[in-house]
MDAnalysis code that builds the backbone (N, CA, C; Angstrom):
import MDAnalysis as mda
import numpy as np

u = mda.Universe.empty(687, n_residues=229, atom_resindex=np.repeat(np.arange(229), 3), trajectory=True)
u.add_TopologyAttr("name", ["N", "CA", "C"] * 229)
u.add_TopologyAttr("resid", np.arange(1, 230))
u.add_TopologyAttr("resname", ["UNK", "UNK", "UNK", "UNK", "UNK", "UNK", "UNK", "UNK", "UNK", "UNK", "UNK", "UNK", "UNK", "UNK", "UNK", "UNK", "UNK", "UNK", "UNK", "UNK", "UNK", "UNK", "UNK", "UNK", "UNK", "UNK", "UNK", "UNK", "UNK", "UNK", "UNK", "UNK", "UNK", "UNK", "UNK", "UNK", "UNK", "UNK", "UNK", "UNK", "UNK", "UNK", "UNK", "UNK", "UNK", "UNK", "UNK", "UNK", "UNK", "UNK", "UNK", "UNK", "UNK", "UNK", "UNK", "UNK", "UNK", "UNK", "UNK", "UNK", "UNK", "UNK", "UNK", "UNK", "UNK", "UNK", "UNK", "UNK", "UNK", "UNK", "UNK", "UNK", "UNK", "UNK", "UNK", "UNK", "UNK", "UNK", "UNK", "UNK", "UNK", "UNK", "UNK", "UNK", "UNK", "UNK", "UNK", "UNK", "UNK", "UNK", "UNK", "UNK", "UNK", "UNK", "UNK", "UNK", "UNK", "UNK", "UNK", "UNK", "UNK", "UNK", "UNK", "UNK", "UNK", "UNK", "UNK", "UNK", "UNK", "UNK", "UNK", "UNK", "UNK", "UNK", "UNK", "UNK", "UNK", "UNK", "UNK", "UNK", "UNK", "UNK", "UNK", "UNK", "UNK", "UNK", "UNK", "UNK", "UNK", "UNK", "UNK", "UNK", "UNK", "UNK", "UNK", "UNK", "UNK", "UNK", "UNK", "UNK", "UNK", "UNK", "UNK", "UNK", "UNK", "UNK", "UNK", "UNK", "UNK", "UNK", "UNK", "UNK", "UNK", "UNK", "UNK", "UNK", "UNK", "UNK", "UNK", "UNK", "UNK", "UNK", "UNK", "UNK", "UNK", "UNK", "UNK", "UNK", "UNK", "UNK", "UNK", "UNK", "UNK", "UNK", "UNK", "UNK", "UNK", "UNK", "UNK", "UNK", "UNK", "UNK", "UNK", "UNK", "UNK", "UNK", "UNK", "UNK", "UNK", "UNK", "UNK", "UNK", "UNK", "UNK", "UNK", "UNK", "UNK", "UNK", "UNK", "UNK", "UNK", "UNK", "UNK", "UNK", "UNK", "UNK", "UNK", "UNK", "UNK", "UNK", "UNK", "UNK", "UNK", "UNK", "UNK", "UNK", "UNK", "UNK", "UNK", "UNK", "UNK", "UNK", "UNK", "UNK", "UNK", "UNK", "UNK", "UNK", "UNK"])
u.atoms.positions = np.array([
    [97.639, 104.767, 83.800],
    [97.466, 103.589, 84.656],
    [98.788, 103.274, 85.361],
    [99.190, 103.502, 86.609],
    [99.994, 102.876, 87.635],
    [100.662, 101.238, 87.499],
    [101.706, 101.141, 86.872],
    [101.810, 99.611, 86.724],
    [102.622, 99.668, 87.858],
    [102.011, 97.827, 87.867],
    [102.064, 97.211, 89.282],
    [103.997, 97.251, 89.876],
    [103.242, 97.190, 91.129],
    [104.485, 97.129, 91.921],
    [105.412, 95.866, 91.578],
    [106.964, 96.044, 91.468],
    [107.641, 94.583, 91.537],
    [107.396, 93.743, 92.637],
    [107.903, 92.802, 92.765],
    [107.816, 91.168, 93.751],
    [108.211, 92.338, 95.005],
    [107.738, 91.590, 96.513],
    [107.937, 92.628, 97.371],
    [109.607, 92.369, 98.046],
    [110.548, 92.684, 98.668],
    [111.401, 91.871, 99.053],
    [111.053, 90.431, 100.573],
    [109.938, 91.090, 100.714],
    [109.325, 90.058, 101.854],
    [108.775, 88.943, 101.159],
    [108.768, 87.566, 101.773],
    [108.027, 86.679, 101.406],
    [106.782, 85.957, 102.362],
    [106.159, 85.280, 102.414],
    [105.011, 85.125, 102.813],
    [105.834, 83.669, 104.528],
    [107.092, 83.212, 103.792],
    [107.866, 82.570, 104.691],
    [108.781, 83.451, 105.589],
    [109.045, 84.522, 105.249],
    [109.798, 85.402, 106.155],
    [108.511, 86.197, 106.754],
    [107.764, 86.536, 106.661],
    [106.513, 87.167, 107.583],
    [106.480, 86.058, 108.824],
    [106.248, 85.028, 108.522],
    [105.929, 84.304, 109.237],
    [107.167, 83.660, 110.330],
    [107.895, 84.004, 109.958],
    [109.352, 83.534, 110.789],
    [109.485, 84.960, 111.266],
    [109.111, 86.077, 111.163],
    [108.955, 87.192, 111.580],
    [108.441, 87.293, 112.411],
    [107.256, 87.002, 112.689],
    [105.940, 86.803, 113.780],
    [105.974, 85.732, 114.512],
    [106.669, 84.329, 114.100],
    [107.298, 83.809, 115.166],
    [108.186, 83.960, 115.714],
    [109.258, 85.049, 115.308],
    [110.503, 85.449, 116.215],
    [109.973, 86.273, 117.123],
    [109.182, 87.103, 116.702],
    [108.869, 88.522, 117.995],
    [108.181, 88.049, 118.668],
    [107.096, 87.047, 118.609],
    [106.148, 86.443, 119.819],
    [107.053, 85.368, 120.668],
    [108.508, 84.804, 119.930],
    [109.112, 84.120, 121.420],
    [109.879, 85.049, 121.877],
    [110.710, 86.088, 121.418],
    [111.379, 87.010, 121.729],
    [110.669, 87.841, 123.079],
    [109.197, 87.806, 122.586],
    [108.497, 88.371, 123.657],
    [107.062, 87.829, 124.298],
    [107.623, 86.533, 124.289],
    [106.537, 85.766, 125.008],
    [105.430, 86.175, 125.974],
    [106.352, 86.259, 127.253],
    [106.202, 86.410, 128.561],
    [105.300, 87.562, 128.279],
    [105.205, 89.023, 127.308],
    [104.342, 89.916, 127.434],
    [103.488, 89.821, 126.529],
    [103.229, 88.821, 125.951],
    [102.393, 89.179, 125.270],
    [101.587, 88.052, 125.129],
    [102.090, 86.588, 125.735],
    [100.913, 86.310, 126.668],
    [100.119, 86.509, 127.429],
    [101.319, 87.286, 128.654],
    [100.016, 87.743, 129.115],
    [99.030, 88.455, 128.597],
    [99.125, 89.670, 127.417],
    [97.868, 90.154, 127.267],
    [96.725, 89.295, 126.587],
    [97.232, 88.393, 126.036],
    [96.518, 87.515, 125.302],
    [95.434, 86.492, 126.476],
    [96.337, 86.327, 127.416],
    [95.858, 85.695, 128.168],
    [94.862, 86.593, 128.984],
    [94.862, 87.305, 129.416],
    [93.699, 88.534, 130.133],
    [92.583, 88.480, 129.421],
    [92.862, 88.695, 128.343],
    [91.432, 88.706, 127.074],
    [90.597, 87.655, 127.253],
    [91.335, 86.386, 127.295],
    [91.057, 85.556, 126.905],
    [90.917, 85.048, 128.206],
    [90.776, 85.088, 129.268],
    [90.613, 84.997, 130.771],
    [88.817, 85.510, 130.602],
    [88.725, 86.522, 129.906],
    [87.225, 87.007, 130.127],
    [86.583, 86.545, 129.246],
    [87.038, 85.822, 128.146],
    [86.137, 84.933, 127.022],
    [85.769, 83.538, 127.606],
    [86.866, 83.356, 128.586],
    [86.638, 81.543, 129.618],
    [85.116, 82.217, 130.219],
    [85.194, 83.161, 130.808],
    [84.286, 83.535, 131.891],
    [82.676, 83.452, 131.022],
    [83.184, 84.520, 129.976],
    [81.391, 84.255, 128.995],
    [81.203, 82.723, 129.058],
    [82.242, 82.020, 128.576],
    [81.814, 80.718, 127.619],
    [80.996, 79.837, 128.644],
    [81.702, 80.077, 130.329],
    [80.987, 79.297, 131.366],
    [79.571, 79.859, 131.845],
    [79.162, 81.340, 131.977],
    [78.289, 81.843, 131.750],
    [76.856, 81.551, 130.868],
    [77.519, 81.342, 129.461],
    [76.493, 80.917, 128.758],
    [75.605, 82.343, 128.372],
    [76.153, 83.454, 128.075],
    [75.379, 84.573, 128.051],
    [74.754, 84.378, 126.293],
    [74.576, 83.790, 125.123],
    [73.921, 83.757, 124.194],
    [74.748, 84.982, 123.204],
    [73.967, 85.408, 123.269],
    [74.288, 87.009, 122.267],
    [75.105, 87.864, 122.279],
    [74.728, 88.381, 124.096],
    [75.800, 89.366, 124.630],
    [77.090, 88.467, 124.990],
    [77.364, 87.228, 125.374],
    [78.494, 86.610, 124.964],
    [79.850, 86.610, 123.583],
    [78.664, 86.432, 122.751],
    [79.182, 86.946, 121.354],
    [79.891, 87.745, 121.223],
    [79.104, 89.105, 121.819],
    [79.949, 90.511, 121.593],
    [80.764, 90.715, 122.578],
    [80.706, 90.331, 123.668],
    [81.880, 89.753, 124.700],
    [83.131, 89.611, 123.694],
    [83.007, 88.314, 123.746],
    [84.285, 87.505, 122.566],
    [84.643, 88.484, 121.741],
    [83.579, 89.297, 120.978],
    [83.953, 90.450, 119.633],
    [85.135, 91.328, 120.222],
    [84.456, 92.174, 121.301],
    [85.134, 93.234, 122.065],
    [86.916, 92.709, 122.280],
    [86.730, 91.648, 123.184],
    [88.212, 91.170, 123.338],
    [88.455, 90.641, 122.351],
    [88.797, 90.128, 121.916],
    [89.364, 89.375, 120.378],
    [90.059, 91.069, 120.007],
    [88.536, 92.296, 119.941],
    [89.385, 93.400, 118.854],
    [90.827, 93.952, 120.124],
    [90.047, 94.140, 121.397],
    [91.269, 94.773, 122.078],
    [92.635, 93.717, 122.446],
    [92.792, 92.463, 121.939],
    [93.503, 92.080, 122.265],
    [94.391, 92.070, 120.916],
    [94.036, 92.951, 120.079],
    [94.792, 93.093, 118.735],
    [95.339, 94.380, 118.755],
    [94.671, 95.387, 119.629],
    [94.925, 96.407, 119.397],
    [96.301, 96.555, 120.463],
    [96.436, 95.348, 121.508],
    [97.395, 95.728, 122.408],
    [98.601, 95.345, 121.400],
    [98.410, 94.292, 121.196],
    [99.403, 93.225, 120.830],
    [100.101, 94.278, 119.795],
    [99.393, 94.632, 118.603],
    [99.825, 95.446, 117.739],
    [100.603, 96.813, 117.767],
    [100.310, 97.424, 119.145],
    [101.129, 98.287, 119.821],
    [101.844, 97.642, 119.908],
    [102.279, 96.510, 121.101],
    [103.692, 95.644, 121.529],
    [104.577, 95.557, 120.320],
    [103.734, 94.723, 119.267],
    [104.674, 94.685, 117.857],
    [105.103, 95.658, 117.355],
    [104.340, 97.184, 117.199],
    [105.281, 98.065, 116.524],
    [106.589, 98.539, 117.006],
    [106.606, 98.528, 118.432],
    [107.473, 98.643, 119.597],
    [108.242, 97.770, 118.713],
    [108.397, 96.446, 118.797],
    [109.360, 95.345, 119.027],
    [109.798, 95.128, 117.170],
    [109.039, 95.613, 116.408],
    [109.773, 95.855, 114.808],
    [110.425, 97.031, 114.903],
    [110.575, 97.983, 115.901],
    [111.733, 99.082, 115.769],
    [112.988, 99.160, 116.981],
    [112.825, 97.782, 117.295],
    [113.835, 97.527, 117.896],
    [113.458, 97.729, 119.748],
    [112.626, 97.599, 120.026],
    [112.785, 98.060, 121.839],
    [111.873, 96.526, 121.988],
    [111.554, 96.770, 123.458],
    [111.406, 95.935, 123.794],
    [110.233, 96.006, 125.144],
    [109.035, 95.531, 124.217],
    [107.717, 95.830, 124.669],
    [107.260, 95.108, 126.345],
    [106.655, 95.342, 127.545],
    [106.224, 94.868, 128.651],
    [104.984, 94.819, 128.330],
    [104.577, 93.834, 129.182],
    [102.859, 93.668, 129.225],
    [101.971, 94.971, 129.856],
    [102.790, 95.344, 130.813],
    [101.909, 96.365, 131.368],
    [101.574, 97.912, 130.079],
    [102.597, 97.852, 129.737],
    [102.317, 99.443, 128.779],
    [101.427, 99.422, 127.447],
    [101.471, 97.406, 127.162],
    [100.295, 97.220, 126.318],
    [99.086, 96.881, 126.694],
    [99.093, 96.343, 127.985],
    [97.386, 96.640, 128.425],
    [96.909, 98.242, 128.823],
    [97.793, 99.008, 129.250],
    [97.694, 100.061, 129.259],
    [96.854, 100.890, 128.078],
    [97.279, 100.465, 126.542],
    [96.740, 100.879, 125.440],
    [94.628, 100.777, 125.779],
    [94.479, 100.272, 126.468],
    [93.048, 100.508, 126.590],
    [92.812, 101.716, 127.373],
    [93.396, 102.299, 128.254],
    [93.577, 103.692, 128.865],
    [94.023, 105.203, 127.874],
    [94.066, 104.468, 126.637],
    [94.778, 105.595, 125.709],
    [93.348, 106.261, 125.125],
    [93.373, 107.863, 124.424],
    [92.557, 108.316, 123.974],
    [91.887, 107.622, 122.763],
    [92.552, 107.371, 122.094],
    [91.880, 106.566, 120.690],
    [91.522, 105.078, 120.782],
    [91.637, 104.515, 121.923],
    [91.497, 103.336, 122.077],
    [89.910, 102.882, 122.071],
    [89.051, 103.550, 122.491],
    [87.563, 103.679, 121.725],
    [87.339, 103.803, 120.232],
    [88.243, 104.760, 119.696],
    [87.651, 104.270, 118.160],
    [88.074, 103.498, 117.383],
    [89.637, 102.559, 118.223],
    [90.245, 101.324, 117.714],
    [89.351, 100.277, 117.661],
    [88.334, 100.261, 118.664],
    [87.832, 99.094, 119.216],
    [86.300, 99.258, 118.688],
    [85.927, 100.779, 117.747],
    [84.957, 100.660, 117.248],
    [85.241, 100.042, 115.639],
    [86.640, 100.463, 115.103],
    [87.289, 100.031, 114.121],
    [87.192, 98.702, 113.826],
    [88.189, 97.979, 115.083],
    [88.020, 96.400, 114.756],
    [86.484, 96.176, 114.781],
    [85.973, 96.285, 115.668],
    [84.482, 95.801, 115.883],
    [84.145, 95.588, 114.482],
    [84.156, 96.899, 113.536],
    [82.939, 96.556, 112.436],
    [83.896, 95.577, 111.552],
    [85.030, 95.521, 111.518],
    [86.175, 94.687, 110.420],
    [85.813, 93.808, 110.747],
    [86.233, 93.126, 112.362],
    [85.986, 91.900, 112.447],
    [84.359, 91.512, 112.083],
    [83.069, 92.354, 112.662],
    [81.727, 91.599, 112.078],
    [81.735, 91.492, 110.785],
    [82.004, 92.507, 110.240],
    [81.838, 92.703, 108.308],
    [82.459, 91.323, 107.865],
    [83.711, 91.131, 108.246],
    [84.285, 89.690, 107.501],
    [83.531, 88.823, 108.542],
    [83.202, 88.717, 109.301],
    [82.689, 87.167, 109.899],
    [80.714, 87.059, 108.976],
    [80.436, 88.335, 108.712],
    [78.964, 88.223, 108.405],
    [79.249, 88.085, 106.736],
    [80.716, 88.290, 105.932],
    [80.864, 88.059, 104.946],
    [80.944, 86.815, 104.261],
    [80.825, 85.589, 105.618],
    [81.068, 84.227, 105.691],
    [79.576, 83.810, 104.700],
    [78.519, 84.996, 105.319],
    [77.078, 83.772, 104.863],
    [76.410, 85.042, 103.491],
    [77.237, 85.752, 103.324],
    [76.655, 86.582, 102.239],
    [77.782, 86.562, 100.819],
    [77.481, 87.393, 99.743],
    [78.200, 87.148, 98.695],
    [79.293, 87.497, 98.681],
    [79.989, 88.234, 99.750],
    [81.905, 89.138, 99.592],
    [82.492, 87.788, 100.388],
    [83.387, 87.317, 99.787],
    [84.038, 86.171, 100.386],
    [84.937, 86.571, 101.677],
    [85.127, 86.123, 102.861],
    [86.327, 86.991, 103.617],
    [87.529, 86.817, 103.212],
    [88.001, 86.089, 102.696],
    [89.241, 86.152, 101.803],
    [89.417, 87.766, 101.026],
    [88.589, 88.203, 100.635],
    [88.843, 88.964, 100.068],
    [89.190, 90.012, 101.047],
    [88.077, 90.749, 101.972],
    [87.960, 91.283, 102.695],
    [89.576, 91.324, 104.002],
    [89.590, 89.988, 104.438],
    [90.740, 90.106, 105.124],
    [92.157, 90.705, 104.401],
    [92.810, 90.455, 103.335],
    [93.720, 91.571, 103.411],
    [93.450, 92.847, 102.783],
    [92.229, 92.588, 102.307],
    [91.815, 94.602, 102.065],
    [92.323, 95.081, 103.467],
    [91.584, 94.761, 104.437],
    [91.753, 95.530, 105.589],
    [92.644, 94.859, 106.595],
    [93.886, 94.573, 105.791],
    [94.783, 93.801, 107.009],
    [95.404, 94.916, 107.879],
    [95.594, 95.955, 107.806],
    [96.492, 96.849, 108.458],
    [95.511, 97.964, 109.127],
    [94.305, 98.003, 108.979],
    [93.153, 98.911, 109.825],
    [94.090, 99.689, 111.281],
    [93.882, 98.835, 112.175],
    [94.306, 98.960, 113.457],
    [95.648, 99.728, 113.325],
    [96.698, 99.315, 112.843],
    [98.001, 99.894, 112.676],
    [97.877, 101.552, 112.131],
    [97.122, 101.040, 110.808],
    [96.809, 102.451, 110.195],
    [96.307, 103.367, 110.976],
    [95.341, 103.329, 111.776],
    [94.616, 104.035, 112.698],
    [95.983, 104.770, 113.606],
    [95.725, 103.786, 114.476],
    [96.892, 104.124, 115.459],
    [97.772, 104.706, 115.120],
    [98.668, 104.300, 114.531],
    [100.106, 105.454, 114.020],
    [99.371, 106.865, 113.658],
    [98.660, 106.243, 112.114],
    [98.372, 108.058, 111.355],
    [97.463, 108.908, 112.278],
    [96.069, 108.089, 113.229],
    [95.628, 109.350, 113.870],
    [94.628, 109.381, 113.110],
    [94.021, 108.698, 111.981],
    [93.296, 108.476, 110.827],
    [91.618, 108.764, 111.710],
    [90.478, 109.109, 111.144],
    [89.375, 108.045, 111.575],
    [88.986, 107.190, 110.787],
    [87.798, 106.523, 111.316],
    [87.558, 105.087, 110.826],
    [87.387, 104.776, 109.241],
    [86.524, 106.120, 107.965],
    [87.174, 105.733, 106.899],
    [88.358, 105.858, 106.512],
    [89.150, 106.820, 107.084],
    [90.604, 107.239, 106.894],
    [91.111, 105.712, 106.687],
    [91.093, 104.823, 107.974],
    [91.519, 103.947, 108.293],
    [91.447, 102.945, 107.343],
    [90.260, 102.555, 106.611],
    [90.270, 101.366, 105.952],
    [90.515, 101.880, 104.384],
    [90.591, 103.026, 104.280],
    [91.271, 103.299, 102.655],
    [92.892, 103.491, 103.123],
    [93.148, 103.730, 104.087],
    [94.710, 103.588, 104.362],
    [95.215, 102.290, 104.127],
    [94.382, 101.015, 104.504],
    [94.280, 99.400, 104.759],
    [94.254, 99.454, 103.098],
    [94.076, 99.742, 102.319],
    [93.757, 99.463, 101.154],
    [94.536, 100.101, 100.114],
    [95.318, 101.174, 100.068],
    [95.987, 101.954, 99.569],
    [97.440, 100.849, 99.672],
    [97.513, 100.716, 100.801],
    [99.120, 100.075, 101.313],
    [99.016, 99.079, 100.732],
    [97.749, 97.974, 100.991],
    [98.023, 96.490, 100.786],
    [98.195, 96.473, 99.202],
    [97.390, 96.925, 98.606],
    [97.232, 97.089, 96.610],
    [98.691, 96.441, 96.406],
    [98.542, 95.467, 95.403],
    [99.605, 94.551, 95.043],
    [100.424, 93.867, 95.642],
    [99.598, 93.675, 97.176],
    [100.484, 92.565, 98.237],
    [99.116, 91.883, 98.768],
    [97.882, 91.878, 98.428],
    [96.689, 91.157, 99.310],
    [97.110, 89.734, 99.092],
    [97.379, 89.184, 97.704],
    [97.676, 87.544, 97.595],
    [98.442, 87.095, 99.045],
    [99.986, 87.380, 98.711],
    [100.895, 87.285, 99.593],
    [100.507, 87.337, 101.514],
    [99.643, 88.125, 101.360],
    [99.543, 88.800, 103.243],
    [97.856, 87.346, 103.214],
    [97.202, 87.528, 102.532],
    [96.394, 86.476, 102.960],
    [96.542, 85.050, 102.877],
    [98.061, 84.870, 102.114],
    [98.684, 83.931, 102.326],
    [99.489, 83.512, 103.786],
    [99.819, 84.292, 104.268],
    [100.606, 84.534, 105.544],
    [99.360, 83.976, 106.526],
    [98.163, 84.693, 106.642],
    [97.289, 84.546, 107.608],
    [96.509, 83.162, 107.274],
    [96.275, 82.528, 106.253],
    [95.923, 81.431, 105.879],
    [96.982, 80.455, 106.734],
    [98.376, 80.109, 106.423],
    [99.176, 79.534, 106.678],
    [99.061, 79.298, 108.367],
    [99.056, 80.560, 108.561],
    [98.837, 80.061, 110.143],
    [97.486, 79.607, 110.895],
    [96.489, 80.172, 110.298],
    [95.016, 79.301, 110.351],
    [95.063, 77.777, 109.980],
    [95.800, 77.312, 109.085],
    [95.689, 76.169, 109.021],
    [96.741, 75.444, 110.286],
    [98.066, 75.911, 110.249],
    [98.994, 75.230, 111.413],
    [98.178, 75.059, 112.394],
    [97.628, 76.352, 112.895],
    [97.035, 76.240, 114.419],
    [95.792, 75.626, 114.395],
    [95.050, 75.416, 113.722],
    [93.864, 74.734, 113.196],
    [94.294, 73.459, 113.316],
    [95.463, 72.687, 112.671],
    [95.578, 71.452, 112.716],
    [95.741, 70.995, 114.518],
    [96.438, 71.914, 115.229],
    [97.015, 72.027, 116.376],
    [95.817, 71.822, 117.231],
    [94.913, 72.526, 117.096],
    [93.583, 72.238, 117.522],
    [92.953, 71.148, 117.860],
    [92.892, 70.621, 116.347],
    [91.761, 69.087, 116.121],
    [93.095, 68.283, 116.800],
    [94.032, 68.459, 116.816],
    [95.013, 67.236, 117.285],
    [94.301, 67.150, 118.697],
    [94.296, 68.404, 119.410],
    [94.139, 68.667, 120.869],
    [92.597, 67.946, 121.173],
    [91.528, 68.368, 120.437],
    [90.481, 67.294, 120.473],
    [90.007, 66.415, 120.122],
    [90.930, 65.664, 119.624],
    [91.234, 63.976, 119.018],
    [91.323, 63.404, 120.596],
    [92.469, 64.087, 120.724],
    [93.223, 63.609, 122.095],
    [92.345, 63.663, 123.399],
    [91.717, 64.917, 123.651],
    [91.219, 65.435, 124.950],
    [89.737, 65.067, 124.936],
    [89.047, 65.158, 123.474],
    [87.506, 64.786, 123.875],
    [87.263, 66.491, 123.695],
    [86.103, 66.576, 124.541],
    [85.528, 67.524, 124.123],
    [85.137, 68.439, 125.835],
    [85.613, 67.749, 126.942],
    [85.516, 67.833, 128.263],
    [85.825, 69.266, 128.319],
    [85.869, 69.385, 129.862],
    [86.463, 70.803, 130.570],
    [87.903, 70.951, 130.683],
    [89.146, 70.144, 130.568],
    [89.955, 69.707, 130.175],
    [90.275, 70.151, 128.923],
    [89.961, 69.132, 128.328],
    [89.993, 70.036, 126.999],
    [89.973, 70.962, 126.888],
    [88.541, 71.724, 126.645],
    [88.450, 73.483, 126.779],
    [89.511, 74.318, 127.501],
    [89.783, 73.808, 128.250],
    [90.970, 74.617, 129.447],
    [91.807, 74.632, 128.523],
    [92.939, 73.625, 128.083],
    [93.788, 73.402, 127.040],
    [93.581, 74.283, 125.948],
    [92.711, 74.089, 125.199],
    [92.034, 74.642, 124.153],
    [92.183, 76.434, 124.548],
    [91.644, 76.531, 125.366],
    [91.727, 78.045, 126.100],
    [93.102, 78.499, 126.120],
    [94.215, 77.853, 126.898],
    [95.787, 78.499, 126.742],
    [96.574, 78.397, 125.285],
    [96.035, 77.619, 124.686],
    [96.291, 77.006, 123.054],
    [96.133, 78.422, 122.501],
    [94.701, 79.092, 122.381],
    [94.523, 80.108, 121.574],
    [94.811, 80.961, 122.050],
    [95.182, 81.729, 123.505],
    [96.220, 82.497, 123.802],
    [97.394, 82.160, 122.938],
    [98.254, 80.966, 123.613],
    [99.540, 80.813, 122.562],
    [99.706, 81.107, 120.943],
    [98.485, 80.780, 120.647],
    [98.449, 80.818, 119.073],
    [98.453, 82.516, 118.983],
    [97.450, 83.231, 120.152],
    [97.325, 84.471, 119.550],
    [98.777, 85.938, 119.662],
    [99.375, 84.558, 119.779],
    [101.216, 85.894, 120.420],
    [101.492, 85.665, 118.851],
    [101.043, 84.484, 117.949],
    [101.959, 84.526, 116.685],
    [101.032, 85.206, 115.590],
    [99.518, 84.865, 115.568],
    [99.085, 86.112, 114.544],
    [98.405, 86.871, 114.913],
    [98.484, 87.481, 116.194],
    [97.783, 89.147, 116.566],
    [99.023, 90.258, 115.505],
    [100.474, 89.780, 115.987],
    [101.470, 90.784, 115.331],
    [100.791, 90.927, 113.635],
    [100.658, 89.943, 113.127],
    [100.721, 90.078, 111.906],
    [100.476, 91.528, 110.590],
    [98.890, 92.214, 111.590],
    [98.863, 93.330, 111.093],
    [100.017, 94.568, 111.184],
    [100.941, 94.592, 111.912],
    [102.020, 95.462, 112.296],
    [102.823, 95.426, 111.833],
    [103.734, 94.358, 111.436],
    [104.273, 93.788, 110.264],
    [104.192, 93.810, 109.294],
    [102.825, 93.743, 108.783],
    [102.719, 94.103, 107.429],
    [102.501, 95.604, 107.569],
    [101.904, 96.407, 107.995],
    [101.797, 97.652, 108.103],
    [103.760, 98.289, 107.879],
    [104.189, 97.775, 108.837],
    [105.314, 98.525, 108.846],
    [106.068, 98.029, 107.248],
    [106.057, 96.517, 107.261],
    [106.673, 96.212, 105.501],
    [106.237, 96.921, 104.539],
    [105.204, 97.663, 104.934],
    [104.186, 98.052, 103.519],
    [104.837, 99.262, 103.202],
    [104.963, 100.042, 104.346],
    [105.111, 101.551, 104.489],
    [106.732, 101.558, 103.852],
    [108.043, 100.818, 104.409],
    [109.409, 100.845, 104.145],
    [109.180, 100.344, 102.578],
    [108.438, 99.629, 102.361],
    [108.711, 99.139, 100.548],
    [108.195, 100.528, 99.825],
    [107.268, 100.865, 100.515],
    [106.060, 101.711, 99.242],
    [106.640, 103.716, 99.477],
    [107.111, 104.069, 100.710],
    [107.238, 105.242, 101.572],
    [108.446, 104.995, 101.573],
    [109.184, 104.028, 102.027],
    [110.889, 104.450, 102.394],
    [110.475, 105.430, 103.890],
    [109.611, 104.785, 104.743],
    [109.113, 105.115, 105.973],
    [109.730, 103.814, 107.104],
    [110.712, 103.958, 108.108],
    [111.644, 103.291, 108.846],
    [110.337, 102.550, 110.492],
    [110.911, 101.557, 110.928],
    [109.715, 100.938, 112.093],
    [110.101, 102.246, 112.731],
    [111.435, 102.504, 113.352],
    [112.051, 103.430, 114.096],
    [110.545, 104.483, 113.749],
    [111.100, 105.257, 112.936],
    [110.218, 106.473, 112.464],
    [108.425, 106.277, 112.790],
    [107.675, 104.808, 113.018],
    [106.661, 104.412, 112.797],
    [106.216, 104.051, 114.253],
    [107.326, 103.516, 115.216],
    [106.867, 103.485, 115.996],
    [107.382, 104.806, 117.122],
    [107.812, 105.962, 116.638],
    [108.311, 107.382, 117.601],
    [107.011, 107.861, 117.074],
    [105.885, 107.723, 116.530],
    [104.711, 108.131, 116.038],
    [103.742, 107.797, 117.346],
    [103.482, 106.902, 118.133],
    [103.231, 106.287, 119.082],
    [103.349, 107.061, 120.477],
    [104.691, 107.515, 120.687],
    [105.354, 107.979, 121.739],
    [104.288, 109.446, 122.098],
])
């Protein structure tokens, strides 16, 4: 039997001062991609498309993780990511089976909401999917036993991280519709809000991907993100 790993040197407060340094460090790009995505989720929501709306929202939500998460591996090995070369990542070869990847992660935990697997659980099993993919070249089971191999004796900690900021930006929220009502106004607000929010936990999977790999591998961002190139 494998006894457990020691305490990690990361803490669940340095992740997070982590992911808020690289999203102001690199605002300007990675709003914008956030904002593009989320430019075509305004468009469903006024639409009113029902269903295919839904999967609207699904689709972007996953590709706007998959950019961002490129930008971040870039920007944990030191360079310094533009908006254009991460929207670009939808022009890349694997960028179809990234986006078939997130797809089922993100439904599996949102449909895990009304059935017996709690998403708590589920979210840091598969916190690093996307990363894993991308770097190793994995396919899609590759991918989520890679997500699962790495996280083993860090899920508390990493779903602590993503909790923490669900609740900040959550509070940030209801403040915004205390204040605004529930108008078009609002929504507008509400709309650049979750862009902003999404520059601080889209990185998150990349981060931990790359922490996971240097604690567990003695594998460098440098080394993780020339994988990319």
């Amino acid at each position: 039997m494998t006894a457990p790993l020691p305490p990690p040197a990361w803490t669940v407060t340095s992740v997070l001062e982590t992911s808020y340094v690289m999203a102001r460090d690199n605002f300007p790009a990675f709003v914008t991609v956030t904002m593009v995505f989320a430019a075509v989720s305004l468009v469903v929501d006024v639409l009113s498309l029902g269903l295919l709306g839904g999967l609207v929202h699904l689709v972007c939500s996953v590709a706007t993780s998959i950019c961002v998460t490129w930008g971040a591996l870039q920007a944990m090995a030191g360079r310094k990511p533009e908006w254009e070369p991460m929207l670009r990542q939808v022009q890349a070869p694997s960028f179809w089976m990234l986006l078939l990847l997130g797809s089922i992660q993100y439904f599996v935990i949102a449909l895990s909401m009304i059935l017996v697997i709690p998403p708590f659980f589920l979210l840091p099993l598969w916190a690093v999917t996307i990363p894993a993919m991308m770097v190793g070249r994995t396919d899609i089971g590759g991918a989520f036993n890679r997500s699962m191999d790495l996280t083993r004796h860090r899920r508390l900690p990493i779903l602590g991280a993503f909790l923490l900021w669900l609740v900040i930006f959550g509070a940030g929220a209801v403040v915004i519709v205390v204040l605004l009502g529930h108008g078009a106004i609002a929504r507008l607000v509400l709309w650049v809000y979750a862009a902003v929010a999404a520059t601080v936990v889209q990185p998150l999977p990349a981060i931990f991907y790359v922490l996971l790999r240097e604690e567990k591998e003695g594998v460098t961002a440098g080394q993780i993100a020339a994988a990319l190139d």
